[in-house]
N, C-alpha and C positions, 0 to 999 in steps of 0.2 A: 504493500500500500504506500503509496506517494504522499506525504505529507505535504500540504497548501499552505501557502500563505501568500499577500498579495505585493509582488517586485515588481520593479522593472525587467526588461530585456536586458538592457545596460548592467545592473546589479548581476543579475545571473552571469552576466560572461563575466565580470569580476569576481566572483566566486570561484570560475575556472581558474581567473590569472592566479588568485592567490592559493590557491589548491598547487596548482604550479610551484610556486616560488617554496610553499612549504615542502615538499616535495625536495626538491633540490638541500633546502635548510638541513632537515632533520632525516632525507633515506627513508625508506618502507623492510621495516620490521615485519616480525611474524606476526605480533598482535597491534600490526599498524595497517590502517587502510592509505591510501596514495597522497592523503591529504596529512601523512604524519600522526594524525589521532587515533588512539585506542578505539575499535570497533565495539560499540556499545550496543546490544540488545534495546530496541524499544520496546518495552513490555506494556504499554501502555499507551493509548492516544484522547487527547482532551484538546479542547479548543477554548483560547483563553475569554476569560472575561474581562479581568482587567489589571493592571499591573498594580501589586500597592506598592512596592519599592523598587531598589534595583536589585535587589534576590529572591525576590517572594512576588507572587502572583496568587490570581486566585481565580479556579475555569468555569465556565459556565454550569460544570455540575455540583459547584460549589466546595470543590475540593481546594485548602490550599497549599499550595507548593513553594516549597524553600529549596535554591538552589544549592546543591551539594558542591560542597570545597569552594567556596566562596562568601566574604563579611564583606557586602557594602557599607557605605558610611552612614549613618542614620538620616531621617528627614522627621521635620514637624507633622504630626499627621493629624494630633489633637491640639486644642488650644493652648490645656495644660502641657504642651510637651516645649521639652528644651528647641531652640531652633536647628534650622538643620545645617548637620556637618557639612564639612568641607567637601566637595565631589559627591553628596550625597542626592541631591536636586540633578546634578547631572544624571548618576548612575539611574537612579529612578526612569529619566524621561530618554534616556537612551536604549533602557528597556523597554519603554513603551513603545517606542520607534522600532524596535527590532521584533517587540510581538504585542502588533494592534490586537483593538477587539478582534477577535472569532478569527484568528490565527489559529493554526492546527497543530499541536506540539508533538514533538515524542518523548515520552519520557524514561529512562532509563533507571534502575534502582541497587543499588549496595546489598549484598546479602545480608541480611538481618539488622538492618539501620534504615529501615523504611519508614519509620514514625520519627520525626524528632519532637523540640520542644514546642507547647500549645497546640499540640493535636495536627501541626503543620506533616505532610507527604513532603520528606526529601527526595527530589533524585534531582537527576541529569537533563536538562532539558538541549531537546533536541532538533532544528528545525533543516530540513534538507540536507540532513547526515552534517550539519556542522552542530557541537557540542557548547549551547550560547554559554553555558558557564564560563568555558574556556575563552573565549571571544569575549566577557566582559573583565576576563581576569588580564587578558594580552593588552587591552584597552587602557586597563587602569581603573579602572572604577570600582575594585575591591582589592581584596587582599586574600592571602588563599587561608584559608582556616578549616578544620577537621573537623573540631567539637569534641574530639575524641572519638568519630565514628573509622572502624577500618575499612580505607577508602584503596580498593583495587587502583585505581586511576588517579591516585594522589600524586606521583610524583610527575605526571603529565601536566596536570594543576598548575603544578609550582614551576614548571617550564613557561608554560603562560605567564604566570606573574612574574618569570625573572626578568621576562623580556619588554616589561613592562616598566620595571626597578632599572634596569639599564640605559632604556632611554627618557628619565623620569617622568613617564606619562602619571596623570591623573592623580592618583593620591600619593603618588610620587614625584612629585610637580619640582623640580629643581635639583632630584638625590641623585641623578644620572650618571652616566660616566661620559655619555653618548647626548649631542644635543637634540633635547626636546623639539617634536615635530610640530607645525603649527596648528594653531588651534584657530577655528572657525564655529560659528555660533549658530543655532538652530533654535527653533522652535520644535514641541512635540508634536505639536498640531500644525505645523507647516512642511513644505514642499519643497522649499530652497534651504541652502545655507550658504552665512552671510560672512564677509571678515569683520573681527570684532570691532574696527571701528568703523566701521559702515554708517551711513546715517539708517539704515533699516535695524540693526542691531540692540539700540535703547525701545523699540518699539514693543521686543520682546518680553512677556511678564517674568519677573525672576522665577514662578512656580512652572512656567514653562521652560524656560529655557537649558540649553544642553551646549556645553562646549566637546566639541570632538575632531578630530582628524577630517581631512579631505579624503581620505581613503574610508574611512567610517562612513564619511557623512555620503559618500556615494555608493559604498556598501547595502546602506537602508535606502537607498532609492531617492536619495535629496539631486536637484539639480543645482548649480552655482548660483548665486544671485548675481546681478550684474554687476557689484563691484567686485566681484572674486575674480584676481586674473591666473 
């Protein structure tokens, strides 16, 4: 079964390219499919309803799902709550950018670490054989954390995050060895992305907005805006 969710044309064949480049990076292992990643069983399929952070969602059958090996930054959700972290407002709406309403997930599960804390379903979310955990960890927008569950696919994880730590993307914002790539400004609910000093850019409400890569932001099907050159 084909898991749906709605791209571009454009997005799709960058999937290819970077399927490629990873490829070449990391070699195809016995328990690695062409794309470098561990082959993960979807044991599971759910269509999301709606993102509440950037690790946790929750699907239209009312299950909610916490993504394994990964701690985004927190965000304000109630009144009384502290405000939100640093990269935490981003991590949030860059997941919702990667999985709109009634997106069609796969989700993959750890042997005997299927329930974590507050009734949440950990696993693996999966969307056209790419593993989004991984892709918010490579991104920067968490940090890889265990909980103490024994995680088959940890140390895959933490390859994502190093390369993350390397070039101090996201909540690694400065710690790099490697200079940070530029960042370009989006909304959740928009189409384009902007440079951040765009006159389109203050336009954006801070509860929507998402700072991320040019390669990101065309990854989720963003077009340039017209000051992007």
């Amino acid at each position: 079964m084909r898991l749906s969710r709605t791209v571009s044309n454009k997005s799709r064949f960058l999937f290819s390219l970077l399927a490629a480049a990873l490829l070449l990076q990391f070699g195809c292992g016995e328990k690695e499919d062409i794309a470098g990643a561990p082959r993960i069983e979807v044991e599971q399929t759910a269509r999301v309803k709606y993102v509440i952070d950037g690790d946790t969602l929750e699907t239209e059958d009312g299950e909610r799902i916490r993504f394994l090996g990964i701690d985004t930054p927190e965000i304000k959700k109630r009144s009384e709550d502290p405000p939100d972290q640093p990269w935490g407002r981003d991590a949030a709406n860059f997941t919702t950018l990667l999985l709109p309403s009634g997106t069609e997930i796969g989700l993959g599960f750890e042997k005997g670490s299927r329930e974590g804390a507050y009734g949440r379903t950990l696993a693996y979310v999966i969307v056209d054989g790419e593993i989004i955990n991984a892709l918010l960890l490579r991104e920067g927008y968490g940090r890889f954390k265990d909980y103490g569950t024994q995680m088959e696919h940890g140390e895959y994880l933490k390859r994502m995050e190093s390369q993350a730590r390397v070039y101090g993307k996201g909540v690694w914002e400065g710690k790099g060895r490697l200079p940070t790539p530029k960042y370009y400004v989006a909304s959740k609910n928009g189409k384009q992305y902007h440079d951040p000093d765009s006159d389109q850019a203050p336009d954006i409400s801070s509860r929507n907005l998402v700072r991320l890569t040019e390669e990101s932001a065309l990854r989720v099907g963003l077009e340039p805006g017209r000051t992007v050159r």
